[in-house]
ROSEPA-928871 format. One line per field, with one value per residue: residue number from 1; residue in three letters; x, y, z of N, C-alpha, C, O, CB in turn. Coordinates in Angstrom, 1 decimal. Atoms other than C-alpha are relative to their C-alpha. Glycine has a CB too. Layout:
N
resi = NUM,...
resn = ALA,...
neast = X,...
nnorth = Y,...
nup = Z,...
caeast = X,...
canorth = Y,...
caup = Z,...
ceast = X,...
cnorth = Y,...
cup = Z,...
oeast = X,...
onorth = Y,...
oup = Z,...
cbeast = X,...
cbnorth = Y,...
cbup = Z,...
This chain:
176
resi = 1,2,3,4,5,6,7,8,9,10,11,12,13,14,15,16,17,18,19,20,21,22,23,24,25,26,27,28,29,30,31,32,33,34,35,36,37,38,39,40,41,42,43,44,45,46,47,48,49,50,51,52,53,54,55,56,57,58,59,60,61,62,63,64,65,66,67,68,69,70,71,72,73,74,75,76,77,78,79,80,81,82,83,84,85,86,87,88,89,90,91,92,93,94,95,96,97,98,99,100,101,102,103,104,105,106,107,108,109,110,111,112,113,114,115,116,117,118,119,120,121,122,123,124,125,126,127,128,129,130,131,132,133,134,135,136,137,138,139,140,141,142,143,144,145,146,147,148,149,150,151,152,153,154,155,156,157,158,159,160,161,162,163,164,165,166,167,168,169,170,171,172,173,174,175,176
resn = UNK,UNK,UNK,UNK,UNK,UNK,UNK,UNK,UNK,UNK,UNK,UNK,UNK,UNK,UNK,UNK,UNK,UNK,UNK,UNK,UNK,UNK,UNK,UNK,UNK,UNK,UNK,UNK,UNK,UNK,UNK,UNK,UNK,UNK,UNK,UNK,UNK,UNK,UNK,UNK,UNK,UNK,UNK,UNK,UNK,UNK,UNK,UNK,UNK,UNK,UNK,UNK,UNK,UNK,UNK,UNK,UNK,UNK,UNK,UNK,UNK,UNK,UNK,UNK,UNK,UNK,UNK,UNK,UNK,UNK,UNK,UNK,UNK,UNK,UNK,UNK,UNK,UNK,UNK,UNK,UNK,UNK,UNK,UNK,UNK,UNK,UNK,UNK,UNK,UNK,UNK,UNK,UNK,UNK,UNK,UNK,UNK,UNK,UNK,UNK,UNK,UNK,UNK,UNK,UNK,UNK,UNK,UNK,UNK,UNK,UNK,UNK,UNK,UNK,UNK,UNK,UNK,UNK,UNK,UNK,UNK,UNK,UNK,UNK,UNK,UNK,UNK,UNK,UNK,UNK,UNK,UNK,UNK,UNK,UNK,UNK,UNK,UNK,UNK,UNK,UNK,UNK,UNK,UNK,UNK,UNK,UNK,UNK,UNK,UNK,UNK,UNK,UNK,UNK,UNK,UNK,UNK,UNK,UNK,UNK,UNK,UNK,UNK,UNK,UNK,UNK,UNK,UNK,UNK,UNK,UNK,UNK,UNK,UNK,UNK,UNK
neast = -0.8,-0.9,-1.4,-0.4,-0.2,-1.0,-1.0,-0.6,-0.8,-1.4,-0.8,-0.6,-0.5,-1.3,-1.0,-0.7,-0.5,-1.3,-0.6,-0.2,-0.9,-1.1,-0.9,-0.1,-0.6,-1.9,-0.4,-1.2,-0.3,-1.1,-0.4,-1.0,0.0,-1.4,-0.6,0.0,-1.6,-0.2,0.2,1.1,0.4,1.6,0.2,1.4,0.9,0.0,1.4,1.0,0.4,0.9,1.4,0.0,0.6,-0.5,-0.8,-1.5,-0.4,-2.0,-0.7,-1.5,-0.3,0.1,1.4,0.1,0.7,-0.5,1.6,0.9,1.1,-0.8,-1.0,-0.8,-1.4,-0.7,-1.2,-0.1,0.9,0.1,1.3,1.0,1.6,0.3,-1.1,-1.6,-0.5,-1.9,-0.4,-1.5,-1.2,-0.2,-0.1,-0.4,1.0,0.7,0.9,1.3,1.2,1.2,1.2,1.8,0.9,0.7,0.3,-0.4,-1.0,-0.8,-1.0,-1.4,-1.1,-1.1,-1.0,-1.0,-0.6,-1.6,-0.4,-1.3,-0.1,0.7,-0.6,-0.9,0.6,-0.9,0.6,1.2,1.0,1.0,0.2,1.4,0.6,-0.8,-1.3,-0.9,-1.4,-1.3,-0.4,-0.8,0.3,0.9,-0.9,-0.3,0.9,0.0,-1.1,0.0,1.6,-0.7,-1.4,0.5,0.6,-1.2,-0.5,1.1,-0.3,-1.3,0.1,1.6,-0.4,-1.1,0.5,-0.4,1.1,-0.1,0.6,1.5,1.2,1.2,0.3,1.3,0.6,1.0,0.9,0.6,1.5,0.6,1.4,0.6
nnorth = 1.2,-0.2,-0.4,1.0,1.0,-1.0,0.6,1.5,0.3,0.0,0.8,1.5,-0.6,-0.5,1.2,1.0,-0.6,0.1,1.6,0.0,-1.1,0.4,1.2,1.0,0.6,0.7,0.1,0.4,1.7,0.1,0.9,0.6,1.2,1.1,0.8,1.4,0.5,0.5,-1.7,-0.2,-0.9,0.3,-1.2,0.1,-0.8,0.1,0.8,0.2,-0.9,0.0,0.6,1.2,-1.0,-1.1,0.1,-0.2,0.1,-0.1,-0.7,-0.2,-1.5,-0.7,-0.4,0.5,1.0,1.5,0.8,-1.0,1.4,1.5,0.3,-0.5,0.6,1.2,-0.3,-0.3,0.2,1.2,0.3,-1.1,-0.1,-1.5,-0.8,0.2,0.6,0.7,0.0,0.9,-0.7,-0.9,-1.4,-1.2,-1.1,1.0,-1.4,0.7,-0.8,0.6,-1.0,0.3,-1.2,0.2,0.0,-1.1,0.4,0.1,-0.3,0.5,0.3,0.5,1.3,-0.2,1.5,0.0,1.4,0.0,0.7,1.9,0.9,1.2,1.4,1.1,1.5,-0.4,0.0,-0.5,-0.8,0.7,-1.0,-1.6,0.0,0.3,0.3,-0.2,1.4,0.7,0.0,1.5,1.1,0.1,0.3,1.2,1.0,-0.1,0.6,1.6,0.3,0.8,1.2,1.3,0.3,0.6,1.5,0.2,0.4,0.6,1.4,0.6,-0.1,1.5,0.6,0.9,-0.8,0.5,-0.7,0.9,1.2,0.1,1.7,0.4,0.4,1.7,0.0,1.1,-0.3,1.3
nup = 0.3,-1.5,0.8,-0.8,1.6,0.9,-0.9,0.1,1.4,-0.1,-0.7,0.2,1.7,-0.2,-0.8,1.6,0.6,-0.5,0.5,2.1,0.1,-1.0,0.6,-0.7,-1.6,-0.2,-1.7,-0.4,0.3,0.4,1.3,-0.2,0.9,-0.7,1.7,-0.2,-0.1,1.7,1.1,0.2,-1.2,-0.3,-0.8,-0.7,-0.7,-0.9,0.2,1.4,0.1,-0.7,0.7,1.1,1.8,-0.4,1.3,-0.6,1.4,-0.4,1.4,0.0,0.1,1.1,0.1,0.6,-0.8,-0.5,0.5,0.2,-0.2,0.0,0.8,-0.3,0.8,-0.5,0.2,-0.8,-1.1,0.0,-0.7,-0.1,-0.6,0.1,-1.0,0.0,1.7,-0.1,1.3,0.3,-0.5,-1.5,0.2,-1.7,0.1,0.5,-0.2,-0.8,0.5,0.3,-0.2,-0.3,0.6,0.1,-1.5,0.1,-1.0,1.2,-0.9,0.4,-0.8,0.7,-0.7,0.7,-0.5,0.0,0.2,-0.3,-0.7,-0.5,-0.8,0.7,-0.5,-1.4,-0.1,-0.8,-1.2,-0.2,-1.1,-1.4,-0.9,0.2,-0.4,1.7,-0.2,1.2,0.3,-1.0,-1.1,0.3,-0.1,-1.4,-1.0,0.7,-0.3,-2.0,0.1,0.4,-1.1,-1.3,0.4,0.2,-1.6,-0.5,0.9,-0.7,-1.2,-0.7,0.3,-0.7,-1.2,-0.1,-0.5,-1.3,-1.1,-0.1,0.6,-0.9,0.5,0.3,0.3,0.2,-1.0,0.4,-0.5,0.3,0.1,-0.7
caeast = -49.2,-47.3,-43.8,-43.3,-43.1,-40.8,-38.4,-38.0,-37.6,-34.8,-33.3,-33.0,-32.2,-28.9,-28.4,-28.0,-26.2,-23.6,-23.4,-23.1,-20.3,-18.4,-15.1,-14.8,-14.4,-10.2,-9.3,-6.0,-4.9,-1.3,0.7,3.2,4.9,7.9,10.3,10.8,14.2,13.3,12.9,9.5,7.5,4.0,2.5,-0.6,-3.1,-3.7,-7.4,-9.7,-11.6,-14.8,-17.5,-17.5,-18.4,-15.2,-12.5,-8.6,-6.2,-1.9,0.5,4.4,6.7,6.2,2.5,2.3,-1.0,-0.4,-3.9,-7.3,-9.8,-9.5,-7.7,-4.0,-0.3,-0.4,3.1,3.8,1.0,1.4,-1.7,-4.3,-7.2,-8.9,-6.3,-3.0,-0.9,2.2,4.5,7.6,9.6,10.6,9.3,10.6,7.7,4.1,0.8,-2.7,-6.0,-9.0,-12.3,-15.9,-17.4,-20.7,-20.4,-18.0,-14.9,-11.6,-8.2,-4.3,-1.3,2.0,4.2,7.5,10.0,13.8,14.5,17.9,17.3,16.5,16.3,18.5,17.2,18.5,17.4,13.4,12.3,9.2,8.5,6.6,4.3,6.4,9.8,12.0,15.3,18.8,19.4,22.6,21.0,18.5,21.3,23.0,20.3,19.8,23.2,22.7,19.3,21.2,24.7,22.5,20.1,24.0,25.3,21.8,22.0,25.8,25.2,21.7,24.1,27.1,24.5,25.7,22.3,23.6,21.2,17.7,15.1,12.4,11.6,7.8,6.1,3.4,0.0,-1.5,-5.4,-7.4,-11.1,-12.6
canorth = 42.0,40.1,40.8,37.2,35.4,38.2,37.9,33.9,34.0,36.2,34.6,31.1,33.1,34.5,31.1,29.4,32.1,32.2,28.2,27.8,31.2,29.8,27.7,24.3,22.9,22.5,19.9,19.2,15.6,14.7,12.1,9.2,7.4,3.9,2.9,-0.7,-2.8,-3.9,0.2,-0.2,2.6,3.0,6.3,6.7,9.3,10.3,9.6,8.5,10.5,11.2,10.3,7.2,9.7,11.1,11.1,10.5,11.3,10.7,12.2,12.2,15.1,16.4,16.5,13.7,11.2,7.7,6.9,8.5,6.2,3.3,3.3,3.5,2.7,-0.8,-0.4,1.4,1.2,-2.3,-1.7,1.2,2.2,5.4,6.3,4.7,3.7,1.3,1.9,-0.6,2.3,5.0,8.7,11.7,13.5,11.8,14.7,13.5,15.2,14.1,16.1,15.4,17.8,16.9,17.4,20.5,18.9,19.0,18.9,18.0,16.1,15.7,12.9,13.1,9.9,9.7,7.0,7.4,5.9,2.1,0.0,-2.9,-6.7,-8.2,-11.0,-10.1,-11.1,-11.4,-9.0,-10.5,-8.1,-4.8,-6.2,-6.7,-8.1,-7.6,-10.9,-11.5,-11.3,-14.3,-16.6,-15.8,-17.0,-20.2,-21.4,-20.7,-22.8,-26.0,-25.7,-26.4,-29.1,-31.0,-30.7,-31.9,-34.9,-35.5,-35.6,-37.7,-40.6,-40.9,-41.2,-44.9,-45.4,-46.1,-43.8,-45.1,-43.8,-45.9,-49.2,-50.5,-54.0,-55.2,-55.4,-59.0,-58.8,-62.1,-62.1,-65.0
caup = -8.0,-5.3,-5.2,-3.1,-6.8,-8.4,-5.4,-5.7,-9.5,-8.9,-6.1,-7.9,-11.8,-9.4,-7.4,-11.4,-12.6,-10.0,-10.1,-14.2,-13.5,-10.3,-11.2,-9.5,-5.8,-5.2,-2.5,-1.2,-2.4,-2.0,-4.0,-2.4,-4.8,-4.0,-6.5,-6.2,-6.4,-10.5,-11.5,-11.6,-9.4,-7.9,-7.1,-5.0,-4.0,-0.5,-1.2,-3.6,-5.6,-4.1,-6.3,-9.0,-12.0,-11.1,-14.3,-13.0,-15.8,-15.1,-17.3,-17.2,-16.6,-20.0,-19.5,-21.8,-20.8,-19.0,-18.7,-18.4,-16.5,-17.3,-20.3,-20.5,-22.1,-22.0,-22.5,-19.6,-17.0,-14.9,-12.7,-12.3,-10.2,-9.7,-6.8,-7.7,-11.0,-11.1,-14.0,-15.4,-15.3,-12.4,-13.4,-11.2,-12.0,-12.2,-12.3,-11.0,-11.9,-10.9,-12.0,-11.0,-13.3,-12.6,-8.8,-9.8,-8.1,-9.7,-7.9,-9.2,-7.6,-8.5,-7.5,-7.4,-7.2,-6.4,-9.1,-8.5,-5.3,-5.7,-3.1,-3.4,-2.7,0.1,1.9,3.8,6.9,8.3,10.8,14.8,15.8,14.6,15.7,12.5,13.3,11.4,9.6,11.6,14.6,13.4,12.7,15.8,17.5,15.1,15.5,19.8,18.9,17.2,19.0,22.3,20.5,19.1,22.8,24.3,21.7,22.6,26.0,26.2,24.3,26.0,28.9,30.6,31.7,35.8,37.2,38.5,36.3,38.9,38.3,37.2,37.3,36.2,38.1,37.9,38.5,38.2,38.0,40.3
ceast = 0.8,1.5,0.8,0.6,1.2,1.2,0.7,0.3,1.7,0.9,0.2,0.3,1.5,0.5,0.8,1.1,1.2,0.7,0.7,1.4,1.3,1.0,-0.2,0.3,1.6,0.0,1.7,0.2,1.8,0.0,1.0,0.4,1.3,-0.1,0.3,1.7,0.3,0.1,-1.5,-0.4,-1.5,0.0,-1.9,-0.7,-0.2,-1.2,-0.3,-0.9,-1.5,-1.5,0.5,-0.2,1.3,1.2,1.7,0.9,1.7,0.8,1.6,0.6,0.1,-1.2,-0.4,-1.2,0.2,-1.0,-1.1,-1.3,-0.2,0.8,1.2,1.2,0.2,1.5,1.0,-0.3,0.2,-1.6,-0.9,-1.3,-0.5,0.9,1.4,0.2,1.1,0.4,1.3,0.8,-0.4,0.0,0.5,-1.3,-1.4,-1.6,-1.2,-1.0,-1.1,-1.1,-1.5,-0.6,-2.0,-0.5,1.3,1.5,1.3,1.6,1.4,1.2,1.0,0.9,1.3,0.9,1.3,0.5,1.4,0.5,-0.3,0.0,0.3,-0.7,0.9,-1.5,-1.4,-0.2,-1.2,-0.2,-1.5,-0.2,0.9,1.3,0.7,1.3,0.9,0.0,1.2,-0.4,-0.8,1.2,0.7,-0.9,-0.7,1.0,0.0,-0.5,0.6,1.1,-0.5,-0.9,1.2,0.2,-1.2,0.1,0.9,0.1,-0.8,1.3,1.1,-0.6,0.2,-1.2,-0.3,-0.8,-1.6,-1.0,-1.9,0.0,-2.0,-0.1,-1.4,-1.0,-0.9,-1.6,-0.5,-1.4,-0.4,-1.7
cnorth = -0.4,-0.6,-1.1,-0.9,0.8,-0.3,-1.4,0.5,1.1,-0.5,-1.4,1.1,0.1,-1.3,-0.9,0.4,-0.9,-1.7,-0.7,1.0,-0.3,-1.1,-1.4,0.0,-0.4,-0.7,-0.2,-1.2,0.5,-1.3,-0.9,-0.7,-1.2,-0.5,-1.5,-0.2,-0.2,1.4,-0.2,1.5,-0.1,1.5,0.0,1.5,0.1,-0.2,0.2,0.7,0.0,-0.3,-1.0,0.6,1.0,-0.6,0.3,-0.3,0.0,0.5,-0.1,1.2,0.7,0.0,-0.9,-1.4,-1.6,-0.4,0.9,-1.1,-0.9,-0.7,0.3,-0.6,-1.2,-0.4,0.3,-0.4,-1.9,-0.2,1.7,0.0,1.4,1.1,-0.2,-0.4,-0.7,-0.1,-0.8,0.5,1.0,1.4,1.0,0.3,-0.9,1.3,-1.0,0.7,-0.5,1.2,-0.7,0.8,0.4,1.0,1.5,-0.2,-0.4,0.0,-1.0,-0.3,-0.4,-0.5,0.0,-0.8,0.6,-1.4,-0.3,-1.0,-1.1,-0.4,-1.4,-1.3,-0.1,-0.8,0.5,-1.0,0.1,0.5,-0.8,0.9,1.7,-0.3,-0.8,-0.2,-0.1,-1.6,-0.4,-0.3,-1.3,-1.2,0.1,-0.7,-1.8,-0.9,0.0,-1.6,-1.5,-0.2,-0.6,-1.3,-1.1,-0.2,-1.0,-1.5,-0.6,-0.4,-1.5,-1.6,-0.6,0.0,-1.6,-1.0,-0.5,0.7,-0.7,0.8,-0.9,-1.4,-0.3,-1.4,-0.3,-0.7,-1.4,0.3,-1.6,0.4,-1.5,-0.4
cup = 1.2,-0.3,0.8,-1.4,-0.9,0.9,0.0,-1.3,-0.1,0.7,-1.0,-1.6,1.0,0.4,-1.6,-0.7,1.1,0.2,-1.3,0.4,1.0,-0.3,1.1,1.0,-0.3,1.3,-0.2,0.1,0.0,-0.4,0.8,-0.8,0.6,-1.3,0.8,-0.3,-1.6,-0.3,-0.2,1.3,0.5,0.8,0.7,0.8,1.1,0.3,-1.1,-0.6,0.6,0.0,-1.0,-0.9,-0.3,-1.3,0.2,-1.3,0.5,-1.0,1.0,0.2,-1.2,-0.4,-1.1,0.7,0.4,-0.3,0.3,0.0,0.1,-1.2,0.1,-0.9,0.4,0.5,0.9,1.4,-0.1,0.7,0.0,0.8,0.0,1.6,0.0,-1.6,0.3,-1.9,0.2,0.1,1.3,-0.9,1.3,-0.3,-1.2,0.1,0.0,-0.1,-0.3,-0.4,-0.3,-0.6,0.6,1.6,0.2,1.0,-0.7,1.1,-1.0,1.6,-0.4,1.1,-0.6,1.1,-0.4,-0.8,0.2,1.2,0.3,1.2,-0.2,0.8,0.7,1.2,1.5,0.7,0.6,1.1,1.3,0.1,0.3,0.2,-1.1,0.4,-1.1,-0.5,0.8,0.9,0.1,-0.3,1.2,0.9,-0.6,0.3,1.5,-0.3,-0.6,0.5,1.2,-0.6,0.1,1.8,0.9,-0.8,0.3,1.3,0.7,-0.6,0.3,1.6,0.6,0.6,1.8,0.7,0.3,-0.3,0.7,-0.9,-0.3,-0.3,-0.2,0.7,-0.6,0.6,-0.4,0.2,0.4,-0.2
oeast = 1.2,1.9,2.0,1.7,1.8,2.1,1.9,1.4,2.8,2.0,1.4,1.4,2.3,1.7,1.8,1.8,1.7,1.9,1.7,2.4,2.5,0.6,-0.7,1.2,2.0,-0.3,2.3,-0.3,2.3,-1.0,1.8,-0.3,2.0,-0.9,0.4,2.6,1.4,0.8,-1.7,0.3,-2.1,0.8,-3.0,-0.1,-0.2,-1.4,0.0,-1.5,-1.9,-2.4,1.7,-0.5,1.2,1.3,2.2,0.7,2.1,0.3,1.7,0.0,1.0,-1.5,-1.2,-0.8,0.6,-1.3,-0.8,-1.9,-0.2,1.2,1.4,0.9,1.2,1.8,2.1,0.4,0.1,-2.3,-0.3,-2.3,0.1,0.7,2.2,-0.6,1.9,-0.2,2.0,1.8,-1.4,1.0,0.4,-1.9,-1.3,-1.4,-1.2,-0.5,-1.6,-0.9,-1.9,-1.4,-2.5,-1.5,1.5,1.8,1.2,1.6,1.1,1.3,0.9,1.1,1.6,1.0,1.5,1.0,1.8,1.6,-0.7,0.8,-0.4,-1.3,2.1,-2.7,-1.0,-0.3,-1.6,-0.2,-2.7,0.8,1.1,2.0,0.4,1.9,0.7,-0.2,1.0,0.0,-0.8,1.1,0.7,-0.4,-1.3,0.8,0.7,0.1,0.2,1.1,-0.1,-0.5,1.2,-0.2,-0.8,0.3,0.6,0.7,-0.5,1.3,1.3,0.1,-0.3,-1.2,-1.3,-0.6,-2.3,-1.5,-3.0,0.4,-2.7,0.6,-2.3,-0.7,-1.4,-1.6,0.3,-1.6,-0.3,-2.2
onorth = 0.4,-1.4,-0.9,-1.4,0.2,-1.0,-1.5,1.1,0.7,-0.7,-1.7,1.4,-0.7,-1.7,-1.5,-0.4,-2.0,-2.0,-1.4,0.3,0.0,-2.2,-1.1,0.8,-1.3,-0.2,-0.1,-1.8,1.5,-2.1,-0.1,-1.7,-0.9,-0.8,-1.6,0.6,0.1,1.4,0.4,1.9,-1.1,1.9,-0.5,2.1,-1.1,-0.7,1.0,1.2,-1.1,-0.4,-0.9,-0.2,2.1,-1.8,1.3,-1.3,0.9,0.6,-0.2,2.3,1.6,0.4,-0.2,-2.1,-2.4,-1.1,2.1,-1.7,-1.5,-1.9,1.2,-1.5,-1.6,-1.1,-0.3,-0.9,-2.7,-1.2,2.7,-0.9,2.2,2.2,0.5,-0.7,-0.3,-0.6,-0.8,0.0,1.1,1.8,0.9,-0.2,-1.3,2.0,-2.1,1.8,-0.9,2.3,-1.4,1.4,1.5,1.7,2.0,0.6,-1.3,0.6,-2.0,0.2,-1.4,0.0,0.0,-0.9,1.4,-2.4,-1.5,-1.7,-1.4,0.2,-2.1,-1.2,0.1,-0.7,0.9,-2.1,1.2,-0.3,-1.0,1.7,2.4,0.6,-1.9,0.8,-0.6,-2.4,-1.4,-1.4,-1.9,-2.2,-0.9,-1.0,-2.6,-2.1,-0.8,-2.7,-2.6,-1.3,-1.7,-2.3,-2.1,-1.2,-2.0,-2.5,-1.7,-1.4,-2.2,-2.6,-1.8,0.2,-2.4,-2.2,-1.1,0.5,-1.0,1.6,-1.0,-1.6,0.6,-2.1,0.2,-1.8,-1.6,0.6,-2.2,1.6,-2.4,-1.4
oup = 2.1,-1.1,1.1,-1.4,-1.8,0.4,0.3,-1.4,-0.6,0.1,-0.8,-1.1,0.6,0.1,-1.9,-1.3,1.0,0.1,-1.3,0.2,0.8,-0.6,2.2,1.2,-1.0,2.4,-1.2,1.1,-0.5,-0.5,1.2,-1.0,1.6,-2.2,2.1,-0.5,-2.2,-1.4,-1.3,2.2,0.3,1.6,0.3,1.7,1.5,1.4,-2.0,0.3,0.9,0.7,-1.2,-1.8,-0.9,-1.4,0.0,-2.0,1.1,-2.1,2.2,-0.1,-1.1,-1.6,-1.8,1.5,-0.6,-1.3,0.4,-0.8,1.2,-1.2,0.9,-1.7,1.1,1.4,0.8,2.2,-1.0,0.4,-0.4,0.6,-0.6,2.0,0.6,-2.5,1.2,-2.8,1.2,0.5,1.9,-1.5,2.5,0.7,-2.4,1.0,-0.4,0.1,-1.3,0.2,-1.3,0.1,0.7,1.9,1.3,1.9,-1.5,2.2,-1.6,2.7,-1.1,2.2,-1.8,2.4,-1.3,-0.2,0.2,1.3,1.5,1.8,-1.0,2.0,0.6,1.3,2.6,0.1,0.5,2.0,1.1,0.2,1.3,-0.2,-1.4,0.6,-2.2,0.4,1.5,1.1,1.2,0.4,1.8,2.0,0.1,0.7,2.0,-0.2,0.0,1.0,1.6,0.0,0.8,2.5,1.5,-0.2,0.6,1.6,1.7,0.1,0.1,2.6,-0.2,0.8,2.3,1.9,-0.7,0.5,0.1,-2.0,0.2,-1.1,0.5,1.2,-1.7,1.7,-1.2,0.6,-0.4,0.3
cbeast = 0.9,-0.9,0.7,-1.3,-1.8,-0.5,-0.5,-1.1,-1.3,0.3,-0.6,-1.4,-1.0,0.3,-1.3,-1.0,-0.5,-0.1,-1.0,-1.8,-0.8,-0.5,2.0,0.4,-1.1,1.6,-0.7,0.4,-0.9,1.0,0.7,-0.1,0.4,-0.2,2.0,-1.2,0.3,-1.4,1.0,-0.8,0.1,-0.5,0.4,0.1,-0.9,0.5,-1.2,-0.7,0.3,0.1,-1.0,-1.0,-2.0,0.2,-0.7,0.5,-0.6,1.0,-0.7,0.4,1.2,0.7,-0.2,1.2,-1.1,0.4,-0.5,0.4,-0.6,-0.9,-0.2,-0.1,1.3,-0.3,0.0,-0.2,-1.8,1.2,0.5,-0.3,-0.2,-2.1,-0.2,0.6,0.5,0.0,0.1,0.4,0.6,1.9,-1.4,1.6,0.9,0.2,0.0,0.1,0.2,-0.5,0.3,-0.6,0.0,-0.1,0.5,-1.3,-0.6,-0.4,-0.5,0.8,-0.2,0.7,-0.5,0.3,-0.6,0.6,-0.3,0.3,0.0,0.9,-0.6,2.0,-0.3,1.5,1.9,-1.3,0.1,-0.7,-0.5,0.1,-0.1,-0.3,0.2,0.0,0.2,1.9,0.5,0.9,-0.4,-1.2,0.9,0.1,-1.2,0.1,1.7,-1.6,-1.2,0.5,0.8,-1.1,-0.7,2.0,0.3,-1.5,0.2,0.7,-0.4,-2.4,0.0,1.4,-1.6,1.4,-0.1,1.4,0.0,-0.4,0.4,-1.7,0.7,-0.4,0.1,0.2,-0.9,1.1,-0.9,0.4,-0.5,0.3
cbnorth = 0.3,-1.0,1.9,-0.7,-0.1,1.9,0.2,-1.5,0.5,0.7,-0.2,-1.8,2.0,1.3,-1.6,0.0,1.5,0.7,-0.7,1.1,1.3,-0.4,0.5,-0.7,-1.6,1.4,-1.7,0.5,-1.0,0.5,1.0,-0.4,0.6,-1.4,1.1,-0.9,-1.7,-0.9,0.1,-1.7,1.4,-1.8,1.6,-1.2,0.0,0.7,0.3,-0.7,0.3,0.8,1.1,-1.1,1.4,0.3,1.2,-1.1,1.4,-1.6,2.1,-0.4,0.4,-0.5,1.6,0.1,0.1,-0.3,-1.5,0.9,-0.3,-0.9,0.4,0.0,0.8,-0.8,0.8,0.7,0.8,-0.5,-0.8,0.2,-0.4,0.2,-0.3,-1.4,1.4,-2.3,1.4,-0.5,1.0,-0.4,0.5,1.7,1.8,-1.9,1.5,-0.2,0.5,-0.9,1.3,0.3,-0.4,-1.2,-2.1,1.1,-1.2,1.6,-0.5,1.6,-0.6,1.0,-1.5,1.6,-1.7,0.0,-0.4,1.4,0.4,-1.4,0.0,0.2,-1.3,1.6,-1.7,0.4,0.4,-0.5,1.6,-0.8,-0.8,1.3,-0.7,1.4,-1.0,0.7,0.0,0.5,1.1,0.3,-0.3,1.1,1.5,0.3,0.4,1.5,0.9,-0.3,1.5,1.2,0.1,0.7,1.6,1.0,-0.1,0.9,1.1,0.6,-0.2,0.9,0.7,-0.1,-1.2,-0.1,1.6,-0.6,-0.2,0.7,-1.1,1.0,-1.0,-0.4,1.5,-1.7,1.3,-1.3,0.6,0.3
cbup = -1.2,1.5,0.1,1.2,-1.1,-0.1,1.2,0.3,-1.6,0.1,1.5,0.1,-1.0,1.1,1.4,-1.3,-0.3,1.4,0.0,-1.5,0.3,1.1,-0.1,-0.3,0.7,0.0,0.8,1.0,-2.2,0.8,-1.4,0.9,-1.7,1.5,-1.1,-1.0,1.0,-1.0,-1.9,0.0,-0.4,1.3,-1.3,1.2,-0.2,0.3,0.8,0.1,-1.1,0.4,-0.9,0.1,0.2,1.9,-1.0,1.3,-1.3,0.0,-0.7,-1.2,0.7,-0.9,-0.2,-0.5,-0.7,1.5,1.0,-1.4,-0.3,0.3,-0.8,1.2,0.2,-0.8,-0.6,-0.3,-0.4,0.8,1.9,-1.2,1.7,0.0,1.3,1.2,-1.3,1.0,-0.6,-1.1,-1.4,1.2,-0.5,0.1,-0.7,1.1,-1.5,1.6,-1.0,1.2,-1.2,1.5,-1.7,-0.5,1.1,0.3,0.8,-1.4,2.0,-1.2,0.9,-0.9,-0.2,-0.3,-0.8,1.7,-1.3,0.2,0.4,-0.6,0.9,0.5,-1.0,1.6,0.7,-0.7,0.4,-0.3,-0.9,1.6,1.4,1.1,1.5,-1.3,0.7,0.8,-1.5,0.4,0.4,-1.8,-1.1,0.5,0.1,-1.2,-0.7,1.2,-1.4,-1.5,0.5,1.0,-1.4,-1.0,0.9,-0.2,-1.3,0.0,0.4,-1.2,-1.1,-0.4,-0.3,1.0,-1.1,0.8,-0.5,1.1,-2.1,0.0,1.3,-1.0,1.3,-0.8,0.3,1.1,-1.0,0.7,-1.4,1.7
């Protein structure tokens, strides 16, 4: 008998076994979330999950479910994708759990927001090319910007006109 066919069927009987018996792939996903100025929040994944078959479920700090795919607490949930959630209110504590079963891929992240610490509206700016200036510093430089225009206007009209800005006459051509 040849013991080349006995050898494979056990090698693939152990590779099944230990596959079917081994727990899931863990990655390392972290979590950033921003509370907004209304109390609303937005927490987000540090990536996406890694397959499309892949099942992302949110829950509250009482392990209570937000959403779960693409269903969710209308109620709550303002927006959803399979990497971020925005909710109406600000949780400290937001838990993240995607699992790929299929592809044996499973990993948790918990997000955790300082609602305590709003940030307050005040008046945005739009930022040139990375350089964000204080609001004072933009009207300082406004009132420079019209203070010199009034004076330039003031000046140009109490101008008495005695200076000779050239003279110019008109060229007469005929055609014979």
């Amino acid at each position: 008998m040849d013991n080349t066919w006995l050898v494979s069927t056990i090698f693939i009987i152990v590779e099944l076994v230990s596959a079917v018996t081994a727990g899931p792939v863990r990655s390392s996903v972290s979590c950033v979330s921003s509370v907004h100025p209304d109390g609303s929040a937005s927490y987000r994944l540090s990536q996406p999950p890694p397959y499309r078959r892949c099942d992302t479920t949110w829950e509250d700090g009482n392990r209570i479910v937000i959403a779960v795919g693409s269903e969710r607490n209308a109620s709550l949930v303002t927006h959803l994708t399979n990497q971020s959630i925005g909710l109406n209110v600000c949780l400290q504590s937001v838990t993240s759990e995607v699992e790929c079963l299929s592809e044996r891929i499973s990993y948790k992240a918990e997000c955790r927001a300082n609602c305590s610490a709003r940030p307050t509206k005040g008046p945005r700016l739009t930022c040139l090319g990375g350089w964000c200036p204080e609001p004072w510093k933009v009207l300082v430089v406004v009132a420079v910007a019209v203070g010199a225009a009034v004076l330039s206007y003031l000046a140009y009209r109490h101008h008495d006109g005695t200076e000779d800005l050239g003279s110019y006459s008109a060229v007469k051509t005929s055609i014979s």
